[in-house]
Legacy VTK file of the C-alpha trace (Angstrom):
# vtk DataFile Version 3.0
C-alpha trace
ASCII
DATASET POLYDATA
POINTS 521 float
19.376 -20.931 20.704
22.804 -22.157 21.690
24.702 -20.744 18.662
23.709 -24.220 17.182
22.425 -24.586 14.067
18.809 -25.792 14.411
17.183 -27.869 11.331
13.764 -28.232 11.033
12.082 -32.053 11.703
11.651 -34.522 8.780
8.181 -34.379 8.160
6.332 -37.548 8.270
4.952 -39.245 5.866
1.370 -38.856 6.591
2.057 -35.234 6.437
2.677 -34.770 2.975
-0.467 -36.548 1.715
-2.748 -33.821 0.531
-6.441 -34.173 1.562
-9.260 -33.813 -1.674
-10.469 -30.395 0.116
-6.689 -29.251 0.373
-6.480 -30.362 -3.719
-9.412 -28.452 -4.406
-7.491 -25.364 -3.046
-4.724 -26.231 -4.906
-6.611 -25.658 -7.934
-8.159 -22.687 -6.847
-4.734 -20.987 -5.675
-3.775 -21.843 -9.544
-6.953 -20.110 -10.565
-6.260 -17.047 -8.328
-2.871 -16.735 -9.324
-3.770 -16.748 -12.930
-6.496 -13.682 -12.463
-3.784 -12.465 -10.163
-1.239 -12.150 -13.440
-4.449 -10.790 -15.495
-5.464 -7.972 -13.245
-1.530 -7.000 -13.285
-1.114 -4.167 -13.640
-3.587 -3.368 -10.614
-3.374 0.691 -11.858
-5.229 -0.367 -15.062
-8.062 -2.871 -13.883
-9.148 -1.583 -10.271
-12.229 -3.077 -10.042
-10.888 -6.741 -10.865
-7.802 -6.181 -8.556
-10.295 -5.635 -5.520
-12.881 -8.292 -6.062
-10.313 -10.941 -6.610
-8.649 -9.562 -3.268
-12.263 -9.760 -1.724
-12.531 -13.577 -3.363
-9.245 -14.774 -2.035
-10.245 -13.993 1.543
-13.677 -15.020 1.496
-12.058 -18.611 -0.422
-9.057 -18.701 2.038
-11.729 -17.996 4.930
-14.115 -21.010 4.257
-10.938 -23.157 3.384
-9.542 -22.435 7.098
-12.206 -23.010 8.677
-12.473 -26.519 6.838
-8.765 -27.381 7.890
-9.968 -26.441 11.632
-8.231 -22.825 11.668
-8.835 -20.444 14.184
-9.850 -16.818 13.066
-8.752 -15.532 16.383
-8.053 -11.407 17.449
-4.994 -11.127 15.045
-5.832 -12.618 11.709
-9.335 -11.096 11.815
-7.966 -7.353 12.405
-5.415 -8.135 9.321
-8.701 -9.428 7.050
-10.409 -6.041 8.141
-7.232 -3.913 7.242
-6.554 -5.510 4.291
-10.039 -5.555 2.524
-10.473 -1.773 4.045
-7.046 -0.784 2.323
-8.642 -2.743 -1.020
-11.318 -0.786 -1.186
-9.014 2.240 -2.223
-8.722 0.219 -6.013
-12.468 1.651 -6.299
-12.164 4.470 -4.246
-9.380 6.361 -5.178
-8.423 7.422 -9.032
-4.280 7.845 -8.043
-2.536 4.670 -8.971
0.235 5.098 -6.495
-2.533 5.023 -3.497
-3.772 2.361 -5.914
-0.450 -0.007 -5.915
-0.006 0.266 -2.470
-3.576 -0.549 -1.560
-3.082 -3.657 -3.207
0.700 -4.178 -2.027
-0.829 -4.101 1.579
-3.902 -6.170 0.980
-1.703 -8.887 -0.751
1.021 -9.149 1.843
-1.473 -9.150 4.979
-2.657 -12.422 2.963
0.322 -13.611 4.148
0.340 -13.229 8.137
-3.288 -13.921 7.437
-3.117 -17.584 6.820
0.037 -17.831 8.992
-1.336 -16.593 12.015
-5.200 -17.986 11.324
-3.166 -21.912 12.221
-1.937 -20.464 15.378
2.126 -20.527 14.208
2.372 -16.840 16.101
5.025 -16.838 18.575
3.086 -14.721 21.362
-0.844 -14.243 21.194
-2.014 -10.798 20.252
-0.223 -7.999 20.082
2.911 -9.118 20.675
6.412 -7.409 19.997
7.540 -10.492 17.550
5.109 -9.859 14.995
7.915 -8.913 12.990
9.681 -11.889 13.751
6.531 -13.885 12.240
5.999 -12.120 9.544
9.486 -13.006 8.191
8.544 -16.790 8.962
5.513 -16.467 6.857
7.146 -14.160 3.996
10.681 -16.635 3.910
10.797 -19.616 5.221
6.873 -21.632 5.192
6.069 -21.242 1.376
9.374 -22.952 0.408
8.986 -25.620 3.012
6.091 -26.991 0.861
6.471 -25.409 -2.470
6.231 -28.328 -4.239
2.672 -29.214 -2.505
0.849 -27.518 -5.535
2.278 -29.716 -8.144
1.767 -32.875 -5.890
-1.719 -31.751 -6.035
-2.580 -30.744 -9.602
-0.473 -33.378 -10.763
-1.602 -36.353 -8.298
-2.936 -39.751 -9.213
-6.597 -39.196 -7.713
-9.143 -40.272 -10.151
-10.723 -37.163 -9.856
-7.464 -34.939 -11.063
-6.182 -37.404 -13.985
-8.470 -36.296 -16.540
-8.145 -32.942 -15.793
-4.480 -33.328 -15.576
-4.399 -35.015 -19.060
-6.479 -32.154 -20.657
-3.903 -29.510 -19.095
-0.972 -31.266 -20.029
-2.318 -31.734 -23.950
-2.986 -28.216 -23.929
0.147 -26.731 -22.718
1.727 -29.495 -25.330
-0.635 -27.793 -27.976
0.096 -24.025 -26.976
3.654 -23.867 -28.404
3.209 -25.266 -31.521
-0.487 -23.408 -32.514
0.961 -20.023 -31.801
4.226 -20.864 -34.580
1.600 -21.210 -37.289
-0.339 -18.822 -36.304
2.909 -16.315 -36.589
3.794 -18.312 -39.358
0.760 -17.481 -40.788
0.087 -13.913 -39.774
1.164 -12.356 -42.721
-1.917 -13.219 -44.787
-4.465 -10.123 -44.086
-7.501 -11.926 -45.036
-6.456 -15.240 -42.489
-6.077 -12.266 -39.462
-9.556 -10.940 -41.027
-11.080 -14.521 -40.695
-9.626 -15.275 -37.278
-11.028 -12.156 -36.119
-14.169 -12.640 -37.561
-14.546 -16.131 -35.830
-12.761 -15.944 -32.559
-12.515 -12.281 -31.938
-9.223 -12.689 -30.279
-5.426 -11.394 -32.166
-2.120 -13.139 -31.471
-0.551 -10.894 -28.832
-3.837 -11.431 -26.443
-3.483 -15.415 -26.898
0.531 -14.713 -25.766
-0.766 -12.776 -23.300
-2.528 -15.492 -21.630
0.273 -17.838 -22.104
2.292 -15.824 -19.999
0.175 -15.413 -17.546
-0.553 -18.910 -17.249
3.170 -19.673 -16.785
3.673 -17.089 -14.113
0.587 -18.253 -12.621
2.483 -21.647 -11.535
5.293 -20.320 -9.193
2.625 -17.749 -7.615
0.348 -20.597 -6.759
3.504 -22.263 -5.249
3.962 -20.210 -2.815
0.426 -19.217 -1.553
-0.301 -23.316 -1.301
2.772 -23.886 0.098
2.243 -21.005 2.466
-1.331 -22.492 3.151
-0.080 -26.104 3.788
2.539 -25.244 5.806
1.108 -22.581 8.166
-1.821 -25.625 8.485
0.765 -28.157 9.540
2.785 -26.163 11.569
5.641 -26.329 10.359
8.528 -24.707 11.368
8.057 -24.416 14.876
11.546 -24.726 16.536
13.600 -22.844 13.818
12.649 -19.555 15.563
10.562 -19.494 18.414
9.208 -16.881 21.641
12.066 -18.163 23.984
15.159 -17.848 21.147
13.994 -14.484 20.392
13.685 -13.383 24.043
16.970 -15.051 24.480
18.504 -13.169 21.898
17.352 -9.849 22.575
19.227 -10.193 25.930
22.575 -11.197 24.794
22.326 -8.370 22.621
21.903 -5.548 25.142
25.900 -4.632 25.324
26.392 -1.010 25.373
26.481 0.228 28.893
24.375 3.607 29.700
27.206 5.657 30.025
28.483 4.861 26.575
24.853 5.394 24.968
24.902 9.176 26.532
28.171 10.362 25.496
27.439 9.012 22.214
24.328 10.786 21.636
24.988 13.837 23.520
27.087 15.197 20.620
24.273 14.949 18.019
21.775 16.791 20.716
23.952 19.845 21.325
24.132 20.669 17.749
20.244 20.346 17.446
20.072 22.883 20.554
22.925 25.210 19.054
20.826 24.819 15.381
17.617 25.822 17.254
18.707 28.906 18.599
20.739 30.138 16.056
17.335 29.175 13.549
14.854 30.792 16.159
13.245 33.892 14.626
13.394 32.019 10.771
10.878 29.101 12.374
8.909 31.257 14.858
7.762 32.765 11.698
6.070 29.890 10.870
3.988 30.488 13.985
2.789 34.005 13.369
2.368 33.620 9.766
4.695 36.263 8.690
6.951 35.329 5.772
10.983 36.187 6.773
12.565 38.782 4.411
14.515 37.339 1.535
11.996 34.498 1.232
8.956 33.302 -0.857
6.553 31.024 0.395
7.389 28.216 -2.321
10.744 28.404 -0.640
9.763 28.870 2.798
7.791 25.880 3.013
9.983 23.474 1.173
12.801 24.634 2.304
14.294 22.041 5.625
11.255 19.377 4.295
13.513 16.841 2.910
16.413 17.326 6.128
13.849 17.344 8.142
12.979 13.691 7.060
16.611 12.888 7.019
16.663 13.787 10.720
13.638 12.285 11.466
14.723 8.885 10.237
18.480 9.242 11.825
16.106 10.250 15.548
14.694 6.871 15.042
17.434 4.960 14.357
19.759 6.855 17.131
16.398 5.770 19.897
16.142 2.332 18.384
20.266 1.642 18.811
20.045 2.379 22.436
16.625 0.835 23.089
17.717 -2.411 21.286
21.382 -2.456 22.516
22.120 -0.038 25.697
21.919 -2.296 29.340
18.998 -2.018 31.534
20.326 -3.691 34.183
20.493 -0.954 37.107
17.821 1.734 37.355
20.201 4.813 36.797
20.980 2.826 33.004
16.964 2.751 32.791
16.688 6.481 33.458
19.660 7.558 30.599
17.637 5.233 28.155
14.561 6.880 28.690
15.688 10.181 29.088
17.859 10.024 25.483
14.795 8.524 23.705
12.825 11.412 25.171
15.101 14.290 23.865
15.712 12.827 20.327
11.875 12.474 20.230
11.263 16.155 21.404
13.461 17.541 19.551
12.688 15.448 16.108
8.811 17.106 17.218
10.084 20.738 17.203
11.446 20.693 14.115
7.911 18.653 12.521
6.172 21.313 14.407
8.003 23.985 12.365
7.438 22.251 9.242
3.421 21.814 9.989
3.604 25.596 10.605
5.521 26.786 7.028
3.172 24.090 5.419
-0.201 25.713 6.610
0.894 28.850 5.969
1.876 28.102 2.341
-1.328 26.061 1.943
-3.401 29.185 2.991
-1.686 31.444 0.279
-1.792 28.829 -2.878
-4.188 26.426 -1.553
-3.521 22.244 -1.729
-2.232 19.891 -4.285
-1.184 15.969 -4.193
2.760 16.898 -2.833
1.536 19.364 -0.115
-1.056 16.718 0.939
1.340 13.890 1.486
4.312 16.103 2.461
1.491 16.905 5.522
0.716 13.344 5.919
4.235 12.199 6.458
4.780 15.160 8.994
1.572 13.607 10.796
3.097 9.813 10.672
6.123 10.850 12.184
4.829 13.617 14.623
2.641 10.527 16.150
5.489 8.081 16.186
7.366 10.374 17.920
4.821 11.100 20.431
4.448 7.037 20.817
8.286 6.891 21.260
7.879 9.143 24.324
5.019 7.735 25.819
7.285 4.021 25.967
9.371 5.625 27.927
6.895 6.421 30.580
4.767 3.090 30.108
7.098 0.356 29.433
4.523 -2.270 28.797
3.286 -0.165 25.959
3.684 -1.878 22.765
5.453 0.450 20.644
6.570 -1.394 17.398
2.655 -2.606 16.849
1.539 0.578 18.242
3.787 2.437 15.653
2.490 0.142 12.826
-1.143 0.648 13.813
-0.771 4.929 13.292
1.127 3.864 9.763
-1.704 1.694 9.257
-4.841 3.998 10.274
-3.314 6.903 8.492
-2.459 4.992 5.240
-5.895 3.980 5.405
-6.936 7.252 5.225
-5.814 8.446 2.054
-6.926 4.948 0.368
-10.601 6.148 1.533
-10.514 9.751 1.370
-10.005 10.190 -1.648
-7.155 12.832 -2.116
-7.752 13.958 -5.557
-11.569 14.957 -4.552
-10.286 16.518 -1.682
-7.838 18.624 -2.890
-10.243 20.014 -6.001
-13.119 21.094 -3.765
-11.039 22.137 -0.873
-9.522 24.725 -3.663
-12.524 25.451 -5.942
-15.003 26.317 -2.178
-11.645 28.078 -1.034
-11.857 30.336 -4.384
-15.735 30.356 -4.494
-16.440 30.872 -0.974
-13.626 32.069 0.692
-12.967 34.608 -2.507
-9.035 33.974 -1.888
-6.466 33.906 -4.682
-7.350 31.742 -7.931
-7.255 28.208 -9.026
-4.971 26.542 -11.167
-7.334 24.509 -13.479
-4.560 22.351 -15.365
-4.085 21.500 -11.991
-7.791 20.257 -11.090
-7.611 18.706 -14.385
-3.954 16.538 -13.832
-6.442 15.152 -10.769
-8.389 13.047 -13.031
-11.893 11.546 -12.864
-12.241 12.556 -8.850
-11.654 16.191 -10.170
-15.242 16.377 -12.915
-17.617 17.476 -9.781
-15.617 19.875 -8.492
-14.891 21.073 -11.827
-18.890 21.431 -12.862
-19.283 23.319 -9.838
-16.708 25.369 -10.766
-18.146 26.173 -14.373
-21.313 27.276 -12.653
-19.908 29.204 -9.899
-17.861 31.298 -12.737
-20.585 31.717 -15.364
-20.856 35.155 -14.125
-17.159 35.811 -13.569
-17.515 39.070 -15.342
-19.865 40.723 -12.789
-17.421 39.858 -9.884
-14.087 41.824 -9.786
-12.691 38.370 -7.270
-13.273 36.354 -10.278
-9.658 35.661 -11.875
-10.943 32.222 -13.181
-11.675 32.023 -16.982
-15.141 30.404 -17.562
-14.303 29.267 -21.083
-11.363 27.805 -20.046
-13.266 25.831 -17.476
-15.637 24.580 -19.744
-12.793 23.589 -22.619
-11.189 21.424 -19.432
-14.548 19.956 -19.269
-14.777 19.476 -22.851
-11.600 18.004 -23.353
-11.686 15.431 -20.413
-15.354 14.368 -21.417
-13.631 13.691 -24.984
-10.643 11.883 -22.978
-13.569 9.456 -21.261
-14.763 8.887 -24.950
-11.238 7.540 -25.881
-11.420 5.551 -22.639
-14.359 3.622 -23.248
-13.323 1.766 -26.063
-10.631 -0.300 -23.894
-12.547 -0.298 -20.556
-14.400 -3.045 -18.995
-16.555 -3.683 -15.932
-13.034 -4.095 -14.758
-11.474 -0.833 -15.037
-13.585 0.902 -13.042
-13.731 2.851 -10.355
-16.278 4.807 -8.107
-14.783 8.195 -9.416
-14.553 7.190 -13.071
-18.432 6.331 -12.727
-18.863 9.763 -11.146
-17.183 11.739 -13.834
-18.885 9.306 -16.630
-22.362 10.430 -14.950
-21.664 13.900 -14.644
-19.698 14.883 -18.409
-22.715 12.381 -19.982
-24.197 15.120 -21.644
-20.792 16.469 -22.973
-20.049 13.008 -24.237
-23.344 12.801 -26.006
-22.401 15.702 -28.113
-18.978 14.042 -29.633
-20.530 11.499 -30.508
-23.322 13.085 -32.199
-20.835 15.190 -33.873
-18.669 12.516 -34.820
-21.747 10.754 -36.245
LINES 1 522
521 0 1 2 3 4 5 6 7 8 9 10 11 12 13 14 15 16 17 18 19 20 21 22 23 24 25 26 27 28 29 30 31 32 33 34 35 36 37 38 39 40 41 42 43 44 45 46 47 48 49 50 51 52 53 54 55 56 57 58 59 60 61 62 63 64 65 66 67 68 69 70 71 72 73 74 75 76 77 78 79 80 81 82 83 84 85 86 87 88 89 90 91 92 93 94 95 96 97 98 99 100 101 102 103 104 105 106 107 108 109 110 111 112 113 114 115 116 117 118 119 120 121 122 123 124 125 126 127 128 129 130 131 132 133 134 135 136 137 138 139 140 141 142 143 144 145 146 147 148 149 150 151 152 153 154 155 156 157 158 159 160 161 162 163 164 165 166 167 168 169 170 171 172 173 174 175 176 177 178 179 180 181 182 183 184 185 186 187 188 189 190 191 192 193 194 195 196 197 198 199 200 201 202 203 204 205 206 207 208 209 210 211 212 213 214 215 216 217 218 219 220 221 222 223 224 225 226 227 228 229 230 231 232 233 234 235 236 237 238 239 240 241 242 243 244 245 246 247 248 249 250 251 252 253 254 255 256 257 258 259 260 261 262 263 264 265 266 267 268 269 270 271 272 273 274 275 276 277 278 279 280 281 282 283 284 285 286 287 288 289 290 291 292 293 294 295 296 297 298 299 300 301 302 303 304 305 306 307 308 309 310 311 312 313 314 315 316 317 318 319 320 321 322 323 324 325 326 327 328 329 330 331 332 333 334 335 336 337 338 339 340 341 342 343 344 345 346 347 348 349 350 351 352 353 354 355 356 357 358 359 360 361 362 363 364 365 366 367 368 369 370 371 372 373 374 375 376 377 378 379 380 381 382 383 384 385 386 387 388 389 390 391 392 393 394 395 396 397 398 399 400 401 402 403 404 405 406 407 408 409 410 411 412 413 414 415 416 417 418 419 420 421 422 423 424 425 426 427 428 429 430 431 432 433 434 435 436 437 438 439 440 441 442 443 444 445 446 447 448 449 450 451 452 453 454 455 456 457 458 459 460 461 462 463 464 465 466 467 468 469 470 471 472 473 474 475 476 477 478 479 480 481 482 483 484 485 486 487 488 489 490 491 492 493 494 495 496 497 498 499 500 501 502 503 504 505 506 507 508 509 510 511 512 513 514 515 516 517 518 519 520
């Protein structure tokens, strides 16, 4: 990279004819981005979000393998992450976890077919994984974008009819859903329509649209596919233009990088001290004066993730840009990145400590779960940071991404919302500590019902135990209201929309159920 403007090759024109396996996945891609737009949102039909996630790997699997792909180190590890983070669609009842379950699972798809045709810059775990992830996200699905409509719309004997039949129904669409507006209004038409085809207008747009969409997503995955498999690309960014680059960018002698940082660290040191005895307390568990624990704990939380992220940028400016060239320039790089990282683990360490001690008195809920989880994230990235500077063939940026990775995965599988109602219902049955906040337990959802029913039991006899500041009746009308809830449910829920705690709480509130409807009968 000469500060000239490299173009990519013409292609030749062998490479642009599309094999009848590569059509077939053309079609399929068309298929999978129609379910894709069905499924959408993900929140609302779990169960078809993950097996079409588990489809379009197994597919994209056999179709690699066809094209002679290589399901080396790097694109197997992504499969495995992805269809483990996919398994939170069934797993989990929170549609945030949910979304980004299937966010993760859908862009892995991405490196996944990249990297399975061997267009990674460096084998393994390599420091421009970034770098390739941008090729594959940017750059190889418009190189070919057109390569789906070559292929749904080619000449091959075995595609015309097919084509023909598409092409007369899309012509057909338009024009069948004006009269049926047109004739809407008449009741007993609707009546006969539904009679005979069980379907009403807005589910027949519905599918319209999502056969539209369905084009430009198919696009890009074929294009992505056909690309990756011809290689494509290869001298628009490569291993030695990166490496290349990275040195011309190292400009900011030593000496500048300390005096620039060394500011920022003395007012962390002076903020320390002057803050000593109001986060020791933390520590020994005793709440300062002036203070609640609601306050206590959340108090700092969001500067403290302020800081955190300025720490990382300040140590990822001077390892990007600060000079290496002399030993004594080494030693001030490491030696900065060391102190922002300590001192960006003090104050986490603070926050753990006003955390636990606020979860002991009220117990958990979904905020204090995550705020803990992104204290966790960053304490380890922290640590990582430091442990670069004493092994400087570690890996950090994959390493990094790894931690966000594992721990991510562990809320998809955990399952938060069970874990946060038994950890407070045993803490209030066992431990005989404080109450439990039941509208709580019941804002959890589905993964809530069996710690719920254990909860009804464990209070039937609240009146014999003075510890007992849960209301049994008001347990069981939670119950009651969320079995009616599930009633509701049912009547727009398919094999689809399911989840492994919705078939829980269906199991367990059966009996419950079985009463509405007798009494609505």
């Amino acid at each position: 990279m000469n500060g000239s403007v490299i173009t990519p090759e013409a292609p030749k024109e062998k490479g642009n004819v599309l094999t009848p396996s590569e059509i077939v996945f053309a079609w399929i891609c068309l298929i999978s981005a129609y379910l894709f737009c069905r499924v959408f949102p993900v929140t609302l039909s779990p169960m078809g979000g993950f097996l079409l996630t588990l489809c379009l790997y197994i597919v994209t699997t056999v179709f690699i393998k066809i094209k002679g792909g290589k399901l080396k180190f790097m694109p197997i590890l992504a499969a495995i992450s992805a269809l483990l983070m996919s398994s939170a669609l069934v797993l989990s009842s929170n549609g945030v976890i949910r979304f980004f379950a299937y966010s993760y699972a859908l862009m892995t798809y991405i490196y996944y077919v990249y990297s399975a045709f061997g267009n990674s810059l460096k084998k393994g775990f390599s420091d421009l994984v970034l770098i390739d992830y941008f090729k594959a996200l940017f750059i190889l699905p418009y190189v070919r974008f057109i390569a789906l409509f070559v292929a749904v719309f080619s000449n091959k004997k075995g595609n015309k009819a097919f084509r023909r039949i598409v092409i007369g129904i899309c012509i057909a669409v338009i024009p069948t859903l004006i009269v049926l507006a047109l004739l809407s209004y008449d009741s007993a038409f609707t009546d006969l329509l539904d009679k005979i085809f069980n379907f009403s207008l807005g589910d027949l747009w519905s599918h319209f649209v999502s056969f539209l969409f369905a084009f430009p997503i198919a696009a890009y995955g074929f294009g992505l596919f056909i690309a990756s498999k011809e290689n494509r690309c290869q001298k628009i960014i490569d291993a030695e233009g990166c490496q290349s680059a990275s040195a011309v960018i190292k400009i900011i002698p030593a000496l500048t990088s300390a005096v620039a940082t060394l500011p920022i660290f003395v007012l962390y040191v002076i903020f320390f001290i002057s803050q000593w005895k109001y986060y020791i307390s933390g520590f020994t568990g005793v709440l300062p004066k002036g203070f609640v624990y609601s306050r206590y704990a959340r108090e700092g939380f969001f500067q403290l993730c302020v800081v955190s992220v300025i720490n990382l940028i300040i140590i990822s400016v001077v390892s990007t840009f600060s000079k290496k060239n002399t030993k004594p320039s080494s030693v001030a790089k490491r030696i900065i990145c060391i102190l922002y990282s300590l001192s960006s683990l003090v104050l986490i360490a603070t926050a753990m400590a006003k955390l636990s001690m606020y979860i002991g008195i009220y117990g958990l809920t979904p905020l204090r779960v995550y705020a803990a989880w992104l204290e966790i994230v960053l304490a380890l990235i922290f640590i990582l940071v430091i442990l670069k500077q004493f092994i400087p063939k570690f890996n950090l940026i994959i390493s990094s991404f790894a931690v966000l990775v594992l721990c991510f995965a562990l809320l998809c599988v955990g399952n938060v919302e069970g874990f946060i109602a038994n950890y407070n219902v045993d803490r209030y049955l066992n431990d005989k500590r404080g109450s439990v906040d039941v509208e709580l337990l019941r804002d959890l959802g589905d993964a809530a019902v069996p710690a719920l029913i254990r909860l009804e039991k464990g209070t039937e006899n609240n009146n014999k135990y003075i510890y007992m500041r849960v209301n049994h009746d008001n347990v069981a009308k939670t119950l009651d209201g969320m079995a009616e809830r599930m009633l509701e449910r049912e009547k727009d829920m398919d094999i689809f929309s399911y989840t492994l705690p919705t078939y829980r709480a269906k199991a367990l509130l059966k009996d419950r159920m079985d009463a509405l409807r007798d009494k609505e009968e």
